[in-house]
C-alpha positions as CSV (number, residue, x, y, z in Angstrom):
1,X,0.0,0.0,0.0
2,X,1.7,3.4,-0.8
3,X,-0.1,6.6,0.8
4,X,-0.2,9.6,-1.1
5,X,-2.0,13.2,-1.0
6,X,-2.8,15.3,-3.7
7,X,-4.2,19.1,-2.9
8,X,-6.4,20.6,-5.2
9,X,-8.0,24.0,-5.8
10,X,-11.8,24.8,-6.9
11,X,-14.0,27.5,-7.5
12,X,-17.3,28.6,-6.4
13,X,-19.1,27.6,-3.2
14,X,-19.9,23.6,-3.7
15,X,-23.1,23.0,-3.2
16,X,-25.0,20.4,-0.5
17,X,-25.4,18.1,-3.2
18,X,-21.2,18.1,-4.0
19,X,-20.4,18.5,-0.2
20,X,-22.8,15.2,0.3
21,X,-20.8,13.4,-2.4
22,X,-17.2,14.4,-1.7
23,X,-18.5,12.8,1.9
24,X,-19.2,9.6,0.2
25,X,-16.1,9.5,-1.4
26,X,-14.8,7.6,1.3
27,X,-16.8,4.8,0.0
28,X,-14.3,4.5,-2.8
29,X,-11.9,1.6,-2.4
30,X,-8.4,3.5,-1.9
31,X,-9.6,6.9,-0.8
32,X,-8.4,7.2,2.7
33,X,-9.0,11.1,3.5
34,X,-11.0,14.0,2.1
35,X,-10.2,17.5,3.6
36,X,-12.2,20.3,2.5
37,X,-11.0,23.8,2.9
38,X,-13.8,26.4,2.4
39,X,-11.7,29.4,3.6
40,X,-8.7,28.6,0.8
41,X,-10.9,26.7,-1.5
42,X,-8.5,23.5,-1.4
43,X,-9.5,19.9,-1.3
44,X,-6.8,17.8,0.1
45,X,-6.9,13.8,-0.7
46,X,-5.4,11.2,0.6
47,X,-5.1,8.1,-1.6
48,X,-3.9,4.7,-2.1
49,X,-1.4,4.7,-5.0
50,X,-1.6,1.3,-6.1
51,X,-5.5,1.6,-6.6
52,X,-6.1,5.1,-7.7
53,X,-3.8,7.4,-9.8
54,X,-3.6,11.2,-9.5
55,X,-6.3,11.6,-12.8
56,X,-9.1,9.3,-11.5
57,X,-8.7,10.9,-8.4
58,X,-9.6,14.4,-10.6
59,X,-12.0,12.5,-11.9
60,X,-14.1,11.7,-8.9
61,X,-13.7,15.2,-7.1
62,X,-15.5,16.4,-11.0
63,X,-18.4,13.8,-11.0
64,X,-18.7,15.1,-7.3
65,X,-19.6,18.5,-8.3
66,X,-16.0,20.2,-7.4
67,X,-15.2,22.6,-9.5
68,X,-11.6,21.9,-9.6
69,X,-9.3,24.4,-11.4
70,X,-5.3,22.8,-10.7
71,X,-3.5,20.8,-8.5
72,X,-1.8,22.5,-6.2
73,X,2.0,21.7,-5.0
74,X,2.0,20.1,-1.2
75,X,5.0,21.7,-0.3
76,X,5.3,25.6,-0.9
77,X,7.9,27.0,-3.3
78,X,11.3,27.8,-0.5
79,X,12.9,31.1,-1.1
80,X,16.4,30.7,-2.9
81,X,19.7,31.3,-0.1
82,X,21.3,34.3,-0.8
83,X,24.2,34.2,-3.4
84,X,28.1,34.2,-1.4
85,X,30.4,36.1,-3.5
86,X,33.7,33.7,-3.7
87,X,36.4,35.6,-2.1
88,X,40.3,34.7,-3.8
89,X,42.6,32.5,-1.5
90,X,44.7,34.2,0.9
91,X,48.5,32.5,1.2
């Protein structure tokens, strides 16, 4: 069994009809987790990789009702270190 998450982003408001099916969901062999986040309109899943891929997972949250626009990375882009100048060797 390998775990993975996926986060995605939607628009609108879903409505009680989506919100009832994202919550049955978990009725599909390898979903494990469904997080819903109204205030930053994400959709966190948690999945079993070697049932489900990435684009069924998609899939589902859309026949749900989700309005998904992308996938969002997991881990936020890190800011880059600042550049050391190289100073010449002293002897």
């Amino acid at each position: 069994m390998t775990q993975l998450d996926v986060l995605y982003r939607y628009e609108g408001h879903p409505t009680e009809a989506a919100m009832f099916a994202l919550g049955n969901m978990r009725e599909v062999y390898g979903i494990r987790r469904l997080q819903v986040d109204e205030e930053w309109k994400t959709v966190r899943v948690e999945y079993d990789a070697t049932r489900l891929t990435r684009p069924i997972v998609l899939q589902l949250l859309r026949r749900a009702g989700l309005q998904v626009v992308e996938e969002l990375p997991l881990i936020p882009p890190q800011p880059e270190p600042p550049a050391v100048e190289a100073t010449p060797a002293q002897k």
